[in-house]
C-alpha positions in Angstrom: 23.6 -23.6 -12.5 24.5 -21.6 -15.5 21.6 -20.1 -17.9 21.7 -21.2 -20.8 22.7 -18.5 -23.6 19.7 -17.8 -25.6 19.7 -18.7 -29.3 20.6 -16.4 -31.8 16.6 -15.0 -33.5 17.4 -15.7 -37.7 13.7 -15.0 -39.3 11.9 -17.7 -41.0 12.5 -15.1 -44.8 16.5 -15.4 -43.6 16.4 -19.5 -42.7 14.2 -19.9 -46.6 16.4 -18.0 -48.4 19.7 -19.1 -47.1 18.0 -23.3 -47.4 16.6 -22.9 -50.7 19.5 -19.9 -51.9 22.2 -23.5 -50.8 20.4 -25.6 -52.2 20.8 -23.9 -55.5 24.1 -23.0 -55.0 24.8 -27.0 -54.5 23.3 -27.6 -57.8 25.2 -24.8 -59.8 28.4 -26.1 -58.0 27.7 -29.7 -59.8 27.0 -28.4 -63.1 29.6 -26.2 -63.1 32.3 -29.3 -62.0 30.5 -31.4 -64.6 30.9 -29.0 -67.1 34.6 -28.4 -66.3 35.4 -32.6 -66.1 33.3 -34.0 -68.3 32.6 -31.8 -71.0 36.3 -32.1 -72.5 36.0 -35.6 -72.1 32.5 -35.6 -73.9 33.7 -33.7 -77.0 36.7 -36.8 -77.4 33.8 -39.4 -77.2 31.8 -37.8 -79.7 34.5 -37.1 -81.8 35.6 -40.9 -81.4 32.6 -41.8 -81.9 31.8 -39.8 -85.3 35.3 -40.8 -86.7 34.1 -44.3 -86.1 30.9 -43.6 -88.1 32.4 -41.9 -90.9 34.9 -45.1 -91.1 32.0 -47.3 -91.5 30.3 -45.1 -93.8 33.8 -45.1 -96.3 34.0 -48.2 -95.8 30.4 -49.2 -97.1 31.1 -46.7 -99.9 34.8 -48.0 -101.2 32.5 -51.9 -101.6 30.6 -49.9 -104.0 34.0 -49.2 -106.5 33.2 -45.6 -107.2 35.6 -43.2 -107.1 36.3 -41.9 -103.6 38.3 -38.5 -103.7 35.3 -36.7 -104.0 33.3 -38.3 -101.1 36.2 -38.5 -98.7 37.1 -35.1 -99.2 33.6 -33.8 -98.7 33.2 -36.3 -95.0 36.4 -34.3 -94.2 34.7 -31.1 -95.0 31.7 -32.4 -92.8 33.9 -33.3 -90.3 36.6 -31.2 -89.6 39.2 -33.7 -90.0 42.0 -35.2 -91.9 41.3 -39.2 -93.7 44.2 -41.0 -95.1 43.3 -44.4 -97.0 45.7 -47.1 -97.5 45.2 -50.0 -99.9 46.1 -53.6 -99.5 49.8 -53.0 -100.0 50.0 -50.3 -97.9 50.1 -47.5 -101.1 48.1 -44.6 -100.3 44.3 -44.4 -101.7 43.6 -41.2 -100.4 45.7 -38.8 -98.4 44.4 -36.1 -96.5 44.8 -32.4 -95.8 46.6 -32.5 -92.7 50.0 -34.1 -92.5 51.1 -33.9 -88.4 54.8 -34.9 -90.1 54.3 -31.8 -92.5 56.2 -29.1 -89.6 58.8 -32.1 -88.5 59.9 -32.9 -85.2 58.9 -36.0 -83.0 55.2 -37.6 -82.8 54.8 -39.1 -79.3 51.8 -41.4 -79.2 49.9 -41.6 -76.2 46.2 -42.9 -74.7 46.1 -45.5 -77.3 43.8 -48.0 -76.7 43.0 -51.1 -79.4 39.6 -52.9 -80.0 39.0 -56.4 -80.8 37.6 -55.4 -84.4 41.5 -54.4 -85.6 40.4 -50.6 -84.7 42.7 -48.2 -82.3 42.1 -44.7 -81.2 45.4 -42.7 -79.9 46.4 -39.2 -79.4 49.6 -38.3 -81.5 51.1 -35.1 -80.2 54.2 -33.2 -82.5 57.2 -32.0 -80.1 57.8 -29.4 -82.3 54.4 -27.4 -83.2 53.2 -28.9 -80.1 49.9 -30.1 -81.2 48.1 -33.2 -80.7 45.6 -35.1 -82.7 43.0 -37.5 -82.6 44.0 -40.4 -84.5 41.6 -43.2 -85.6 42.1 -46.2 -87.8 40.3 -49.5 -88.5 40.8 -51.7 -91.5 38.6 -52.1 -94.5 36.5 -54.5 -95.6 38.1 -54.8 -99.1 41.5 -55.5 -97.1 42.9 -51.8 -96.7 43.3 -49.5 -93.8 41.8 -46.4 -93.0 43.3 -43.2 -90.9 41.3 -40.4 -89.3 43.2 -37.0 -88.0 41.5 -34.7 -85.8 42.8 -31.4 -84.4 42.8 -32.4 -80.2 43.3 -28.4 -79.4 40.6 -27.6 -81.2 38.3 -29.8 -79.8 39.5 -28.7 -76.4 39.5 -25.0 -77.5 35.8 -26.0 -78.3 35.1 -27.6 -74.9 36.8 -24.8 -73.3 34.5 -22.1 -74.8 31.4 -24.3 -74.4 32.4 -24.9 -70.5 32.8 -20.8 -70.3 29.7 -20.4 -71.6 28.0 -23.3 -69.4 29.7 -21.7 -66.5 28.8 -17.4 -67.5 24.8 -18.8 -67.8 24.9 -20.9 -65.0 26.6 -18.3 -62.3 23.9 -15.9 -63.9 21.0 -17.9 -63.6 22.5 -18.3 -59.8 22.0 -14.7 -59.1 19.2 -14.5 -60.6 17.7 -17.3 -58.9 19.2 -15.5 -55.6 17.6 -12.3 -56.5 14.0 -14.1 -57.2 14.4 -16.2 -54.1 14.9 -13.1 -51.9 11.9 -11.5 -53.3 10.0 -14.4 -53.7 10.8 -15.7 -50.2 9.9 -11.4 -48.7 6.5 -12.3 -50.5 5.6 -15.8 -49.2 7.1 -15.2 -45.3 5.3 -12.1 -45.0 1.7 -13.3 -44.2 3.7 -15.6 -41.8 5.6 -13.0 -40.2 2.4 -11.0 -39.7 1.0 -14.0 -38.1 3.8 -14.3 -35.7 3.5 -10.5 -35.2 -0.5 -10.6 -34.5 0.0 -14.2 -32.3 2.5 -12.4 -30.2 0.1 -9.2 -29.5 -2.6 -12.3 -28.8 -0.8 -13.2 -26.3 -0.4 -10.0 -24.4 -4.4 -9.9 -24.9 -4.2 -7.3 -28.0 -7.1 -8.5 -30.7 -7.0 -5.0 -32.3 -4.7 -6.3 -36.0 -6.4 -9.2 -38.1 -4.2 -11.1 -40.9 -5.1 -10.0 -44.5 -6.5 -12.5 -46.4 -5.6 -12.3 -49.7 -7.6 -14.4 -51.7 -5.2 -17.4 -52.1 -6.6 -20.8 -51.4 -3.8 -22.8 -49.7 -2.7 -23.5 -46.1 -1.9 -20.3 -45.3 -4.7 -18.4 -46.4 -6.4 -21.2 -44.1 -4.1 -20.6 -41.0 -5.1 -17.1 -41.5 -8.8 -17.3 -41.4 -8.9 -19.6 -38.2 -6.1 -17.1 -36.5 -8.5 -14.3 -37.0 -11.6 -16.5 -35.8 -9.3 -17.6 -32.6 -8.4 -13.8 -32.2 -12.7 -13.0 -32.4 -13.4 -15.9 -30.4 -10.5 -15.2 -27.8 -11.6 -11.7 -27.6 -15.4 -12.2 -27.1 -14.6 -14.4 -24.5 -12.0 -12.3 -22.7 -14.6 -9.2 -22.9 -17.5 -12.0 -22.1 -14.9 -13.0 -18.9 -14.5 -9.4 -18.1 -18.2 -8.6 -18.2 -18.7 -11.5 -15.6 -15.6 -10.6 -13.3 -16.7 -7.0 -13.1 -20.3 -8.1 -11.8 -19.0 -10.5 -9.9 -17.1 -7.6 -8.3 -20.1 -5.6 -8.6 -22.2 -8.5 -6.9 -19.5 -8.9 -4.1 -19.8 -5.3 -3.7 -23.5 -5.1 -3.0 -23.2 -8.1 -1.2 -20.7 -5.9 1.3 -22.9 -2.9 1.3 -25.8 -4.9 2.3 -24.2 -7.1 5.0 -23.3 -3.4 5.7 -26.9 -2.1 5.6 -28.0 -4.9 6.9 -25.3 -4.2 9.9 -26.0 -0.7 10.6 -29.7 -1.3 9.9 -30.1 -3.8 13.1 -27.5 -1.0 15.1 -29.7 1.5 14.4 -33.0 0.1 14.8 -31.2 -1.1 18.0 -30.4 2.1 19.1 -34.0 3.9 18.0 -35.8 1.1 20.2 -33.1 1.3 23.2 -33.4 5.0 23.9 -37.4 5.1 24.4 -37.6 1.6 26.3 -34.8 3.1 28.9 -37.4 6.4 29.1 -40.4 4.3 29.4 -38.3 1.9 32.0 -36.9 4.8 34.1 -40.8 7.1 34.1 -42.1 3.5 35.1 -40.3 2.6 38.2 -40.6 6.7 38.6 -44.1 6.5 38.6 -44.4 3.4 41.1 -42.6 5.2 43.5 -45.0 8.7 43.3 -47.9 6.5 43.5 -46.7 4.9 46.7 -45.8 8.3 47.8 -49.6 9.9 47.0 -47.9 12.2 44.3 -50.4 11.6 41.9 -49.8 15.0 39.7 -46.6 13.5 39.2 -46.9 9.9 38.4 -49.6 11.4 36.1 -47.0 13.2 34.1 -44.7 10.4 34.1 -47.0 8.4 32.4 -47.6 11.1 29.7 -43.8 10.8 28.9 -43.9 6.8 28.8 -47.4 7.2 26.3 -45.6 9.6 24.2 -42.4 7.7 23.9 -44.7 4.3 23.2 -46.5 6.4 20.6 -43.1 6.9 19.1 -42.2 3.3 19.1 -45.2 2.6 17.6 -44.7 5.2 15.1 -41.0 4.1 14.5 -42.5 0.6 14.0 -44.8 1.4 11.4 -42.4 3.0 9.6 -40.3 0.0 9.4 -43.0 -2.3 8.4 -44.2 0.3 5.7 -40.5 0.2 4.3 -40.0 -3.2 5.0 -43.4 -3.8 2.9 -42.4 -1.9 -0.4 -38.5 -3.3 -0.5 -40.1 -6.8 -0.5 -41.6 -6.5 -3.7 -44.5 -8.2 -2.8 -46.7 -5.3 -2.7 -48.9 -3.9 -5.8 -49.3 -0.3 -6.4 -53.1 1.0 -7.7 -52.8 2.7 -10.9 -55.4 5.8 -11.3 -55.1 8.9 -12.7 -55.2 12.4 -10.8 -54.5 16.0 -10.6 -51.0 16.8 -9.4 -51.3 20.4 -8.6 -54.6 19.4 -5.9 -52.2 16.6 -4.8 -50.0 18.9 -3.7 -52.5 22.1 -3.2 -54.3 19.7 -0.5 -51.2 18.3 1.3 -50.1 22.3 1.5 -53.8 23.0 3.1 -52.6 20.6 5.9 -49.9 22.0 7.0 -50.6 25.8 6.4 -50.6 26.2 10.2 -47.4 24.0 11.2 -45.8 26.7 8.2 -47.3 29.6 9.4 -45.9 28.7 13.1 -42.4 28.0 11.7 -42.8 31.5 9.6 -42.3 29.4 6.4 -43.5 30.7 3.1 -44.8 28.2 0.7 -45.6 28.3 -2.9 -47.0 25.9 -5.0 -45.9 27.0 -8.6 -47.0 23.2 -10.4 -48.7 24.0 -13.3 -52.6 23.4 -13.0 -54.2 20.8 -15.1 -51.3 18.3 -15.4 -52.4 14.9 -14.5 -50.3 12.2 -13.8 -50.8 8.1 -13.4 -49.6 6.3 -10.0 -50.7 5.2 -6.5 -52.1 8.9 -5.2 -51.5 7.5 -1.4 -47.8 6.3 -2.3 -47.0 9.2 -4.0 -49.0 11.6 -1.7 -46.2 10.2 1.3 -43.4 11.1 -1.1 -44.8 14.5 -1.0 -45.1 14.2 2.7 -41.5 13.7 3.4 -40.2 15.6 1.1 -42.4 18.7 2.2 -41.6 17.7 5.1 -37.8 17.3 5.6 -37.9 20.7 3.8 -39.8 22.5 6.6 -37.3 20.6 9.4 -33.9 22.0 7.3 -35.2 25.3 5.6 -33.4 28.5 7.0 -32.6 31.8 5.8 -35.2 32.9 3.7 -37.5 29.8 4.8 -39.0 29.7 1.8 -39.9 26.2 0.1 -41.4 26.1 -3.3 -42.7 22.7 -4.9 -42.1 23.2 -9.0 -43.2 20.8 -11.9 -41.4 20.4 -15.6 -42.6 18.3 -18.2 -40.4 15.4 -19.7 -41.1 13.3 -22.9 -43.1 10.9 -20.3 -43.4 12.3 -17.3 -43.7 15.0 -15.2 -40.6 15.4 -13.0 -41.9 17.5 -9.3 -38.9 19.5 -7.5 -39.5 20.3 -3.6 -36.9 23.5 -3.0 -36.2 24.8 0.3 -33.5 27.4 0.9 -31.0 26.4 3.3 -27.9 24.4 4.1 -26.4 22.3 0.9 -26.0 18.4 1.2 -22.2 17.6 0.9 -21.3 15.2 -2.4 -20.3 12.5 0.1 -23.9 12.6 1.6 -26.0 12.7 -1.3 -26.3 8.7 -1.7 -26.2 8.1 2.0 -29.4 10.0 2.8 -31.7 7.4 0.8 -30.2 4.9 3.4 -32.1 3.7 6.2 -31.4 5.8 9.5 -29.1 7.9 7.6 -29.4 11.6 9.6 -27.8 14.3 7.6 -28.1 16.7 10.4 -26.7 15.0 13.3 -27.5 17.7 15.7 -31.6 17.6 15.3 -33.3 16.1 18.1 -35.4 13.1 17.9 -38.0 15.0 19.5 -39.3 15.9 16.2 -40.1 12.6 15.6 -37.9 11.4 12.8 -36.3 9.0 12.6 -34.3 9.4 9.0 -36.7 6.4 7.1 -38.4 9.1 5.0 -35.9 9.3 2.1 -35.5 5.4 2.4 -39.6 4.8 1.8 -39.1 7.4 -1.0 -36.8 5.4 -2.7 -38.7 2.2 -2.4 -41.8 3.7 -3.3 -40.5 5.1 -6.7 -38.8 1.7 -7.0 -42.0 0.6 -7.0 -43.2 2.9 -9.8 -39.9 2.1 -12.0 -39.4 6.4 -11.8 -36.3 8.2 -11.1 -35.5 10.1 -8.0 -32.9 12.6 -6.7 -31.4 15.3 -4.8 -29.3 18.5 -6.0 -28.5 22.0 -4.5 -28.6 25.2 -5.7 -26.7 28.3 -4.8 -29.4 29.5 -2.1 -30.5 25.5 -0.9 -32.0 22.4 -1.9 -33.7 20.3 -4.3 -35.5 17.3 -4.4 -36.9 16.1 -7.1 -38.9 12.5 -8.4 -41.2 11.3 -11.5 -44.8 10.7 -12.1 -45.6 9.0 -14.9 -47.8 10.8 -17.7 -51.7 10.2 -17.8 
């Protein structure tokens, strides 16, 4: 099949002026054939027609026997035409000042037409000058005849310059019209070709241009207004249907990452739980078989290994139910004030010796007197494991320093240990659940990589930011206590 050629685009100014520009030139066209037709034919009538008049008015005037040279003569003067007046016997009354017999030559008659009164109206024309007349006569009341002479060319020479005239104004009021109709038509399409404009950039989901309002009350000041409400309407919607398909990615997204977390969570609990049963398994049936063989030393040391690796299920099982216990929610935190620089003096005191056997050197540089507002055991295991992870990844120097700066309304804390920098594509993963950094530490230190994850809950908890950044020489983690 054959596509059909697209039609030719004429703007709606173009389609107005050329419609209302022909519909004008329509109506010059008949006034300007009227003119040329019926104007000559007008100017006989009403010459006709005032010979007839002036007939009646001699006539009236001759019943009144007063002499008549003076009032004919002046009608003719009125008139601009010739009256010859004939008695009952024919003789001549009154002649006129035109004589059509005067230059000689023929007189054709032609067009004459009688009425029933005894009237007749003809047009005499003289072969040699070549003129016609308009000739008139009715009889008179008092039994004589009257004769009325009227120059045809003039009449038509009138006609002529009264039709050029007619014509000049009319073919200039047609331009003139055109010109106003071009501008006038540019003034009243050009809201509407904005609005076809601003539509069209609608629909490509541009609400940026509104349409002026100018101030006119009519339809299209009206189509205006409710084009620029659709555009606000269509635009808050779109944004408002943006805003819901971007967290409805953003949903979908979390929903991923937690089937993802929930995924690795059950792998890696899995896998923290598999390791220590096979020990405990393996040391058990060990054990059995010293016992049987009288190797009690030995079956005593197997059973060391299977307490310590129960006491590290246990411990891994706490853990989870601690985390478990603050991501819930459910839990309330107690809200008393105390010292932040003894927090962290005491938890130092601790673990003195565990630094001192590590050759670690800690300083605690929180300014003294600062007193913050929060759950001192919640807070006190954020300390823990952040002091904590410090001590198992500090190298180098080994130094780790625990820092406090004050905010509008809080006190931020900063754990720094020198040491190995977290990657960029680690530094949200380590606040996951089982998340290891270090992949080569052994999990005979007894972590398990939930430390950062209770962290995050427990500042959750607090509604306090948290976070991790290094430094040229290390480390940094940092979180917020609230102001007392």
């Amino acid at each position: 099949m054959k596509n059909k050629k697209s039609k030719k685009y004429i703007s709606i100014r173009t389609k107005l002026f050329l419609e209302v520009g022909a519909v004008i030139l329509v109506a010059v066209t008949v006034i300007l054939s009227l003119n040329n037709f019926i104007l000559p034919a007008f100017y006989n009538y009403n010459e006709r027609r005032n010979m007839k008049n002036v007939c009646g008015d001699i006539d009236a005037y001759l019943s009144t026997g007063a002499d008549i040279g003076q009032y004919v003569s002046q009608q003719e003067k009125n008139n601009s035409f010739s009256i010859d007046i004939y008695g009952e016997d024919s003789a001549p009354v009154y002649i006129g000042t035109v004589d059509i017999f005067a230059s000689g030559g023929k007189v054709t008659v032609s067009h004459r037409k009688e009425y029933d009164d005894g009237s007749f109206y003809e047009i005499q024309t003289n072969t040699s000058s070549d003129k016609q007349y308009i000739v008139y006569g009715a009889p008179l009341s008092s039994g004589g005849e009257i004769e009325m002479f009227s120059s045809k060319d003039y009449i038509d020479n009138t006609a002529r310059t009264v039709v050029f005239i007619a014509n000049t104004i009319s073919v200039s009021a047609l331009l003139l019209a055109l010109v106003f109709i071009y501008f006038y038509t540019g003034r009243f399409t050009k809201p509407l070709i904005a609005m076809s404009k601003i539509t069209g950039k609608m629909a490509e989901m541009d609400f940026t241009e509104k349409c002026e309002l100018n101030g006119r009350n009519d339809e299209i000041s009206v189509l205006s207004s409710s084009i620029n409400h659709l555009s606000d309407s269509l635009n808050s919607t779109l944004e408002d249907l943006n805003k819901k398909n971007e967290k409805l990615k953003d949903d979908i997204e979390k929903e991923k990452n937690l089937e993802k977390i929930r995924k690795d969570f059950i792998s890696n609990v899995s896998h923290e739980l598999k390791t220590p049963i096979s020990i405990i398994r393996g040391y058990s049936e060990g054990a059995v078989m010293l016992l049987d063989s009288g190797d009690e030393k030995s079956a005593k040391s197997y059973c060391d290994v299977i307490v310590n690796e129960t006491e590290k299920m246990n411990a891994l099982v706490l853990e989870l139910l601690e985390l478990s216990k603050y991501e819930s929610g459910n839990i309330e935190i107690n809200r008393e004030k105390f010292d932040i620089y003894n927090m962290i003096n005491d938890y130092a005191l601790g673990v003195e010796m565990k630094m001192k056997e590590n050759s670690i050197t800690f300083k605690n540089e929180v300014e003294k007197g600062i007193e913050g507002i929060g759950d001192t055991i919640k807070l006190e295991m954020i300390v823990n494991n952040y002091i904590s992870n410090a001590v198992s990844h500090t190298s180098g120097q080994k130094l780790i320093t625990v820092s406090s700066k004050e905010l509008p309304d809080c006190y931020r804390i900063s754990v720094f240990n020198t040491g190995k920098n977290i990657s960029d594509d680690e530094k949200d993963k380590i606040w996951i659940s089982f998340y290891r950094a270090d992949k080569s530490r052994s999990r005979s230190e007894g972590r398990f990589g939930l430390g950062l994850s209770i962290v995050s809950a427990i500042q959750k908890l607090h509604n306090r930011d948290y976070g991790v950044y290094n430094t040229p020489d290390g480390v940094c983690f940092w979180f917020d206590i609230e102001k007392a």
